[in-house]
N, C-alpha and C positions, 0 to 999 in steps of 0.2 A: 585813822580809819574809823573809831569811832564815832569821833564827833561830824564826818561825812555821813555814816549810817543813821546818827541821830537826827542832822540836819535832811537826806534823805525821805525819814520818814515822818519830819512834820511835814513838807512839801507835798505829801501824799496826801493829804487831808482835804486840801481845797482842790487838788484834783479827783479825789475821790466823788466830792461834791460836786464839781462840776460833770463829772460821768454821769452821776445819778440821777440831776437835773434834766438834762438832755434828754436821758433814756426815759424819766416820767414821762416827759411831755410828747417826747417820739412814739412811745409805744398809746398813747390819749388818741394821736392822731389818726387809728387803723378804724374804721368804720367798724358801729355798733359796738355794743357793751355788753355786760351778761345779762342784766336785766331785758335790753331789747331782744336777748336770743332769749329767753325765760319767756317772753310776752312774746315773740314772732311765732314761737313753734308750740307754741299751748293757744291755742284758741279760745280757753275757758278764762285764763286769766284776762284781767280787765286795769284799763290804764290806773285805775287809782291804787291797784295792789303794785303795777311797776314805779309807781311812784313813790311807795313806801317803801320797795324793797332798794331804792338808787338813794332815800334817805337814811336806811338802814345801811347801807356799805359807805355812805357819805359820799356820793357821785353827785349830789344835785350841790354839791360846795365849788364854786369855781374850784381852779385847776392850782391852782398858785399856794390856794388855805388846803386841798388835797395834800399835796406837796408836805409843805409844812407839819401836817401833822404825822403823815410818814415819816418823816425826817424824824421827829420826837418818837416815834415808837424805836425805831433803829438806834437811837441815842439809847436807849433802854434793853437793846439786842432783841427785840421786839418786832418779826416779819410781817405780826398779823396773822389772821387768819383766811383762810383759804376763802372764797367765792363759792367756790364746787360745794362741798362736803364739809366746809365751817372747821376743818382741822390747823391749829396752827402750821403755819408754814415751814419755820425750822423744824418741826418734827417729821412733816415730808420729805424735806432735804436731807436732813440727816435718814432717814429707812434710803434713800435713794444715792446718795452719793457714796458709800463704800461702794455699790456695783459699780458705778463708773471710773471710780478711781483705778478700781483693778486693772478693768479693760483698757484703762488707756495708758497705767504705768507699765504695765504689760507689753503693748504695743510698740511704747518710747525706750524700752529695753533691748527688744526685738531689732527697733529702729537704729541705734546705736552701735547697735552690737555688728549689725550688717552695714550699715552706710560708711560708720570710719574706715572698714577693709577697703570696701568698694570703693571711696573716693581715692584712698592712698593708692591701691593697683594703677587706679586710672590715670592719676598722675604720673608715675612712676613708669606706666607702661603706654605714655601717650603717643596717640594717632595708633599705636597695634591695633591689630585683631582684637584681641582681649580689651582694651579701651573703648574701640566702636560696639562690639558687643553688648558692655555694658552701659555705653549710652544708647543704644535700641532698648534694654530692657528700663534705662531710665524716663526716658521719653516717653516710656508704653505707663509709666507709672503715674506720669503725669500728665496722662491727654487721657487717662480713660476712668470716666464715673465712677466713687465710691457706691453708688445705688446701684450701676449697671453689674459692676463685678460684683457686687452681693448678690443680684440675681440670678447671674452666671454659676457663681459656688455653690448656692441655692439648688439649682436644677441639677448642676455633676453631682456634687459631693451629698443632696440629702434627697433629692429623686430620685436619678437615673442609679446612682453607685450604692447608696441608702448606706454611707459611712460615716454618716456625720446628721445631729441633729438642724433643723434653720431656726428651731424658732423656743423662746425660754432662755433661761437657764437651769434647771433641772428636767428631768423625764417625770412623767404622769407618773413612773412607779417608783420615785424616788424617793418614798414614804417609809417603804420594804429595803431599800437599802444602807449598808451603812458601812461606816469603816473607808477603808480604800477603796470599796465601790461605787460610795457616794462620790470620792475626789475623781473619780475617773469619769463616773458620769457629767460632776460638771465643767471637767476640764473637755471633753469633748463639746458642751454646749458652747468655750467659748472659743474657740479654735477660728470658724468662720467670723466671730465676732472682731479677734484681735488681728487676724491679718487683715481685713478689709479695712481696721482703721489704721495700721501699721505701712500696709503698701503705700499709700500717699505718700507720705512723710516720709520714705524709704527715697525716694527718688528726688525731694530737696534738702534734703539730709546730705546725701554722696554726692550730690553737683556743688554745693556749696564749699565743702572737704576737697573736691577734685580740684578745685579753683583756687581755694587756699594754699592749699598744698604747693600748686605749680607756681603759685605768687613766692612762696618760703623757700621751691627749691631754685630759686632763680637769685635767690641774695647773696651777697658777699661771702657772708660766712659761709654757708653753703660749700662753695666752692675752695674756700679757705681750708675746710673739713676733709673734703675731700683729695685736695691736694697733698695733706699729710698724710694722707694713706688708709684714710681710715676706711672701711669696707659700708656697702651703699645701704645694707642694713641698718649699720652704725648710726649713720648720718642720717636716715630718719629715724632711728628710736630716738635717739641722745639729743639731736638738734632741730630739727625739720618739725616731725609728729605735734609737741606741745607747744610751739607757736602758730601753727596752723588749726589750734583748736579755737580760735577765738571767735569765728563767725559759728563756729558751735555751738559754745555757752550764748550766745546772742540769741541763735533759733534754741536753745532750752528755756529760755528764761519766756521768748514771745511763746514759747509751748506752756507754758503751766496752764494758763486759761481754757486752754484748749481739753486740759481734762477733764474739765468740766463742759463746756458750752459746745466741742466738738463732737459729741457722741450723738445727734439729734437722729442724723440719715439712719447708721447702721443698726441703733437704737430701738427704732421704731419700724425698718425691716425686718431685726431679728426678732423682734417683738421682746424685748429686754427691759426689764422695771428699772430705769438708771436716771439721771438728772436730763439727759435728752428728752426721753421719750415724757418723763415729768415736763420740760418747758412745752413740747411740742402740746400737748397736751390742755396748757394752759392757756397756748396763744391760741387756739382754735376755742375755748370757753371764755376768753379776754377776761383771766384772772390775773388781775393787776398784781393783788399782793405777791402772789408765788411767780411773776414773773418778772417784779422787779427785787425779790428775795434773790434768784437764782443769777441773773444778770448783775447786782450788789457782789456778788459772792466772786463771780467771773472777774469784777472788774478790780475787785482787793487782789485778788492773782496774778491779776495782771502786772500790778503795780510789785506786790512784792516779787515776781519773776525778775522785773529789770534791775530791781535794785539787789539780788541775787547772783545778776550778771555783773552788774559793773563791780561786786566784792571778788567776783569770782575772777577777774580781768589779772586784778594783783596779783593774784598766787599762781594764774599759769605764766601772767609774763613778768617778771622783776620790774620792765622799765617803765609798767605802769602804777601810780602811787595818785591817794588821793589825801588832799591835804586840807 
């Protein structure tokens, strides 16, 4: 197992690199730069100051020598500095990513904690009442807009009912509070925030489980279990349950990145300071540095999520080993 994790994680390297590549030259491709929104939307400045300012961030360098020299700051844990407001970039990321991380471990617990029930019932009680049921609420989960149901919670729950904040995370008079008033206060701020990014995920969470499940109760053993008597609870704690966890650990692992790079919609609906509403932020100002800071960050997640997974394969199934 080690030397797969070792071998694993030089293999990560040149695909890291090749992520990063792609994503420079992809995100080059989007019309204008900052300098041309700095000189389109000022009228006072004058070509020869945009010309300074694209040699001052090093934009008048082909794209290739760009590249390259980002590469050598990164080699040095080195994001650069921001476009906007000239602030290093990892010191952005880091003020911004504990908010997101919350919100979205938050949500992936939520997620969990309801989808494994949901898939198993569904299984276990399939074609019922209680099965179609939950595939209408699953369905409704997955045909209907994270932006739209924000807006819809938005209007009950902090218009029309005024039980819930929409928008922060703290109250204006959060200043005056403290103690268990302050936690109350912001756990109401994120209430709307976590189920809106939780409901998605909720609904191919428990279809994947429900699929599993029925593939696990359909094997030999299975019925081998049951044959000797054992009661149907039994037979899925003890045998059924922990092999059907495997397209789980699969969507956990493609989820890690998502704790980061998926927060953009409800982010920037809630009006939440988190790694979202930071990229959304930066691709409308085409800051390169913090946009391929946060997209780097995404895509090291990405990478260690699966290799996460395939460690994690071993220990729920014995008959899988890696040599």
């Amino acid at each position: 197992m080690l030397s797969y994790t070792i071998k694993r994680l030089i293999n990560c390297i040149p695909l890291l690199l090749g992520i990063t590549l792609i994503t420079f030259f992809v995100i080059h491709l989007a019309p204008g730069n900052p300098t041309f929104y700095e000189g389109a939307l000022n009228p006072k400045v004058k070509p020869d100051a945009v010309k300074r300012l694209e040699k001052i961030y090093g934009l008048d360098k082909p794209l290739y020598v760009q590249y390259f020299n980002w590469l050598k700051r990164i080699a040095k844990a080195d994001f650069g500095t921001s476009f906007v407001d000239g602030k290093p970039v990892i010191k952005k990321i880091l003020e911004r990513i504990p908010i997101t991380l919350t919100i979205n471990l938050l949500s992936l617990i939520i997620v969990l904690i309801v989808a494994i029930p949901i898939g198993i019932i569904s299984a276990v009680k399939r074609d019922s009442l209680i099965d179609k049921g939950l595939t209408v609420f699953v369905f409704l989960g997955f045909s209907m807009p994270g932006y739209w149901l924000a807006l819809l919670l938005m209007i009950l729950f902090g218009i029309k009912l005024r039980l819930l904040p929409i928008s922060g995370l703290e109250s204006l008079t959060a200043g005056q509070l403290k103690g268990l008033a302050l936690w109350i206060d912001r756990a109401k701020h994120l209430i709307l925030p976590v189920f809106v990014s939780a409901f998605g995920g909720l609904a191919g969470f428990s279809r994947y489980m429900r699929q599993s499940m029925l593939e696990v109760l359909s094997q030999d053993y299975i019925i081998t279990a049951r044959a000797k008597g054992l009661s149907e609870t039994q037979v899925i704690k003890r045998h059924a349950l922990k092999n059907s966890l495997l397209p789980i650990v699969t969507l956990l692992g493609l989820s890690v990145p998502g704790l980061i790079g998926g927060s953009v919609i409800f982010e920037t609906i809630f009006a939440i300071p988190g790694m979202g509403q930071l990229f959304y932020e930066a691709a409308m100002a085409r800051d390169y540095p913090t946009i391929m800071g946060i997209l780097t960050i995404g895509a090291v997640l990405t990478l260690i999520g699966n290799l996460l997974a395939d460690i994690t394969y071993a220990f729920i199934d014995p008959r899988i080993r890696y040599e």
